[in-house]
Phi, psi and omega in degrees: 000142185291328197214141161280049166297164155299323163191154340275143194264099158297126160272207234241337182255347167268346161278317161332312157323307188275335196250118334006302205281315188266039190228341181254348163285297189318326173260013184257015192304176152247146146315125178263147191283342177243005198215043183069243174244109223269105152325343182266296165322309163341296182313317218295291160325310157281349148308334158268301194291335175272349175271296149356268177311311162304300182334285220292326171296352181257330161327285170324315215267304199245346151228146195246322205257026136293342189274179176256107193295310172302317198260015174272305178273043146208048162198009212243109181251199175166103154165231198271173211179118196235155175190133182274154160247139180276174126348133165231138187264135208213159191258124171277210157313136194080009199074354168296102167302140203215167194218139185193135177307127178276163171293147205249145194257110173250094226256004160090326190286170178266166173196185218262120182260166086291152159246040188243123171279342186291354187074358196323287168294014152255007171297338184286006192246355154262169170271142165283343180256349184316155177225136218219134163294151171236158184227149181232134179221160160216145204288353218001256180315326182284175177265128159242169188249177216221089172336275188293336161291322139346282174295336167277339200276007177225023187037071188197056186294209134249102176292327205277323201223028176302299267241350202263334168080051205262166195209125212253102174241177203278178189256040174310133183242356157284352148284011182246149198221105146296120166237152162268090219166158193263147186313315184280003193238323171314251185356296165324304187314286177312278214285355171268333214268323160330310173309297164320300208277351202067052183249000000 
């Protein structure tokens, strides 16, 4: 068995089954126009996948040789991790719409990552001159889960969202780093640190 829960005693091909099925809700979640990811969906979703990840790190940490290993290293990613936030439009004086960064909710659920800092497969949905919080995180200790490596080692891709690299981790918010800055001063920003450091 992949996890000693108490319920449900899944076996290793019906929990495969089930994080397919919500992985592919999970990334078709929509966006509320002014506030992000309606929190309630959230619960709903970190309740497994947000469960997943704890677990499996609380395994790991005090018995190891209960997880099943294959299937832990064919979703278990660890290291940096990037995600933009837009603008959000919100009504000002008069009644006048106006676009201002919202606060970023660091509510611990999990929520939609990369690990490409250039954005490459999201630009068409940025601006190259807009300027977006970016948020950078690195996992250290914790576990994230690594989608499209999921998804190829169990054959069940998303052609619509391969190209994205997406990688799902809680909103921790001491492993996270805010910049305010547009995607092209970002990107420059990394390849100088690369650079710097001999990556």
């Amino acid at each position: 068995m992949i996890f000693n829960f108490y319920y449900p005693d899944f076996t290793d091909e019906e929990w495969i089954y089930v994080i397919t099925k919500y992985l592919k809700g999970f990334t078709e979640i929509p966006l509320t126009h002014t506030s992000g990811y309606d929190i309630e969906i959230l619960k709903f979703y970190d309740g497994l996948l947000g469960t997943l990840l704890k677990h499996t790190e609380e395994i790991s940490n005090n018995c190891p040789q209960m997880l099943n290993s294959k299937f832990i290293n064919s979703w278990k990613f660890q290291g940096k991790l990037y995600r933009v936030l837009h603008k959000t439009i919100t009504l000002g004086k008069y009644n006048r719409e106006r676009s201002c960064f919202p606060k970023i909710n660091y509510h611990g659920m999990i929520t939609h990552w990369t690990d490409d800092f250039t954005f490459k497969g999201l630009m068409d949905k940025l601006s190259d001159r807009e300027e977006y919080i970016i948020l950078e995180a690195d996992t250290k200790e914790h576990f994230a889960f690594d989608v499209n490596k999921f998804r190829r080692t169990y054959k069940c891709e998303e052609i619509y969202t391969a190209k994205e690299r997406e990688i799902i981790f809680p909103m921790y918010k001491e492993n996270i780093i805010e910049y305010y800055m547009t995607v092209n001063d970002f990107i420059q920003m990394k390849k100088q640190e690369r650079n710097r450091d001999g990556k």
